[in-house]
C-alpha positions as CSV (number, residue, x, y, z in Angstrom):
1,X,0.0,0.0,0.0
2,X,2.6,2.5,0.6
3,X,4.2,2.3,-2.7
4,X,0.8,2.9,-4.1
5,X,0.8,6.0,-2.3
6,X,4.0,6.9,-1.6
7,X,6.5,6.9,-4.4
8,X,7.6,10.8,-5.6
9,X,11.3,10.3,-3.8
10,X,13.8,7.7,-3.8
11,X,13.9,7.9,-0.1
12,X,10.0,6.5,-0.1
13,X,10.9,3.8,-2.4
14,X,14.0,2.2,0.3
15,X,11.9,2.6,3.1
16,X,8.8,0.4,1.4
17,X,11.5,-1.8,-0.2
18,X,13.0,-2.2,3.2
19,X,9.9,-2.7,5.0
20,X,8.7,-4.8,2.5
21,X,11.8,-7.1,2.4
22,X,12.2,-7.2,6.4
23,X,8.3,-8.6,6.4
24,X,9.1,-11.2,3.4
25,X,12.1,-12.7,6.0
26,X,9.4,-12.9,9.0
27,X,6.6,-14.3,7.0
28,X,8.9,-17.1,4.7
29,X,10.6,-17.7,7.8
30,X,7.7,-18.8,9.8
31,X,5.5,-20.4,7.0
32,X,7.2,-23.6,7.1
33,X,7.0,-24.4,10.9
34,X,3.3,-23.2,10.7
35,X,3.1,-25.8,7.8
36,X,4.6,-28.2,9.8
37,X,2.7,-27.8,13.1
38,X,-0.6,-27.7,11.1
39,X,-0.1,-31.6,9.8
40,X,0.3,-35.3,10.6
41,X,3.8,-35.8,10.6
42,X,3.5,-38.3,8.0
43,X,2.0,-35.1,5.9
44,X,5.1,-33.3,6.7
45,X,6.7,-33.4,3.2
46,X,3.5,-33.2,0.9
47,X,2.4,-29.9,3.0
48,X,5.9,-28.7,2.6
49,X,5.7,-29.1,-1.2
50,X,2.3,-27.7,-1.7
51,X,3.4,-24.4,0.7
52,X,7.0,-23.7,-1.8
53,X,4.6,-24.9,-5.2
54,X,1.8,-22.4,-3.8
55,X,4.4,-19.9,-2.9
56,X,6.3,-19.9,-5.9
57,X,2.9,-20.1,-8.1
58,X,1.6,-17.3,-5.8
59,X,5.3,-15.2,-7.2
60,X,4.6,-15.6,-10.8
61,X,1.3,-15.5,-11.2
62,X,1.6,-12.5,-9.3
63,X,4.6,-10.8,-11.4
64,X,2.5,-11.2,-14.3
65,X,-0.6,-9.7,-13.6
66,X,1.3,-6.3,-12.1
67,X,3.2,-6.6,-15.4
68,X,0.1,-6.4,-17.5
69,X,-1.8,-4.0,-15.2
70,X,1.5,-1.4,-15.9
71,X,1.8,-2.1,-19.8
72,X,-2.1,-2.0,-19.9
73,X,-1.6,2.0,-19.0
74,X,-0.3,3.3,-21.7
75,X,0.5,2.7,-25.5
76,X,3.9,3.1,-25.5
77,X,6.0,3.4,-22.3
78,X,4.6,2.2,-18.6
79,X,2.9,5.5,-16.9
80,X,3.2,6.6,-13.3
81,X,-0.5,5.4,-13.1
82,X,0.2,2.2,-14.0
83,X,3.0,1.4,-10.8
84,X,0.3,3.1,-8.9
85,X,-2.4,0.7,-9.8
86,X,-0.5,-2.5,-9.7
87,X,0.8,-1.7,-6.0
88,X,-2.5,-0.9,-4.9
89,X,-4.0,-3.9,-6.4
90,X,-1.4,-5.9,-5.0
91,X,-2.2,-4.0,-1.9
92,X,-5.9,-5.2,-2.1
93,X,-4.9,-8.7,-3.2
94,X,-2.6,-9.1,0.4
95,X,-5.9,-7.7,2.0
96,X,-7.9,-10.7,0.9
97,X,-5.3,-13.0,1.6
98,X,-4.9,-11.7,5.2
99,X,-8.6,-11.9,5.7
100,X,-9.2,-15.3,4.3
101,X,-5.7,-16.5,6.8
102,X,-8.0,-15.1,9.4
103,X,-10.8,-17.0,8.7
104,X,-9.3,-20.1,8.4
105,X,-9.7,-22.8,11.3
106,X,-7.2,-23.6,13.2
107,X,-5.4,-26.9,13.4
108,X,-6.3,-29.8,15.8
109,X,-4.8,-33.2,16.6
110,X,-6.7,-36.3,17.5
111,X,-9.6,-35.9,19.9
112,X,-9.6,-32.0,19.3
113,X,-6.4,-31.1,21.1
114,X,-4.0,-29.0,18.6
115,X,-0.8,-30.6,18.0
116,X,2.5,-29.7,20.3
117,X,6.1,-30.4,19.3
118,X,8.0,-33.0,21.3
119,X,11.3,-32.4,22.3
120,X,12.7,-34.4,19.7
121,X,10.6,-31.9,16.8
122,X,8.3,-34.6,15.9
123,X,4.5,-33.8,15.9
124,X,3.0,-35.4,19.0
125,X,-0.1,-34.8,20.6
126,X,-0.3,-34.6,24.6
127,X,-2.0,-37.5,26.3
128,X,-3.9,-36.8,29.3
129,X,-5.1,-39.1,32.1
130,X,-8.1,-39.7,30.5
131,X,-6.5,-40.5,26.9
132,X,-4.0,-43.0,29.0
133,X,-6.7,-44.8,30.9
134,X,-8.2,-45.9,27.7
135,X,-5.0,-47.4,25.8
């Protein structure tokens, strides 16, 4: 959004740029153990692939719809207005994205408990007293 409004000086640009880049670390970083945590371990590498074919899906479908919004602009060369309107539809795309991650349910293991990591980093789900009284 703030290259969308934003975007007369240089300075404007690094700050969005850096912004956006620092964000891109946190979020990447953190997919894959959400990923992780969210599945059966023996799920772990099919939900791994679908997050990095999703992701990199996501990055060229992406690329090429801001691409045609900018040369859709103008005849000749990209306009001003064109930037503008493909960072504030990506702006409004990262919206819908946000809200739908909000609306999703969380994950659960067996019996309705949400999965914990053991110390070990496999997915295991907590017994109780009452899960050990009937094994």
């Amino acid at each position: 959004m703030a290259l969308g409004v934003a975007h007369g000086a240089l300075w404007q640009l690094a700050l969005a740029g850096t912004a956006l880049g620092v964000a891109y670390g946190f979020a990447f970083a953190s997919l894959g153990g959400l990923v992780v945590n969210a599945v059966r371990p023996d799920r772990t590498g099919a939900a791994t692939g679908v997050n990095t074919l999703l992701r990199t899906l996501g990055g060229a479908v992406g690329a090429q719809l801001a691409a045609v919004i900018i040369t859709g602009s103008a005849a000749a060369t990209p306009t001003e207005a064109g930037y503008t309107m493909a960072f504030l539809a990506s702006a409004a795309v990262a919206a819908v994205a946000l809200a739908l991650s909000a609306a999703l349910p969380r994950g659960r293991g067996p019996g309705g408990r949400h999965p914990v990591r053991s110390p070990s980093g496999l997915c295991a789900v907590r017994r109780t007293r009452r899960d050990s009284a009937q094994t």
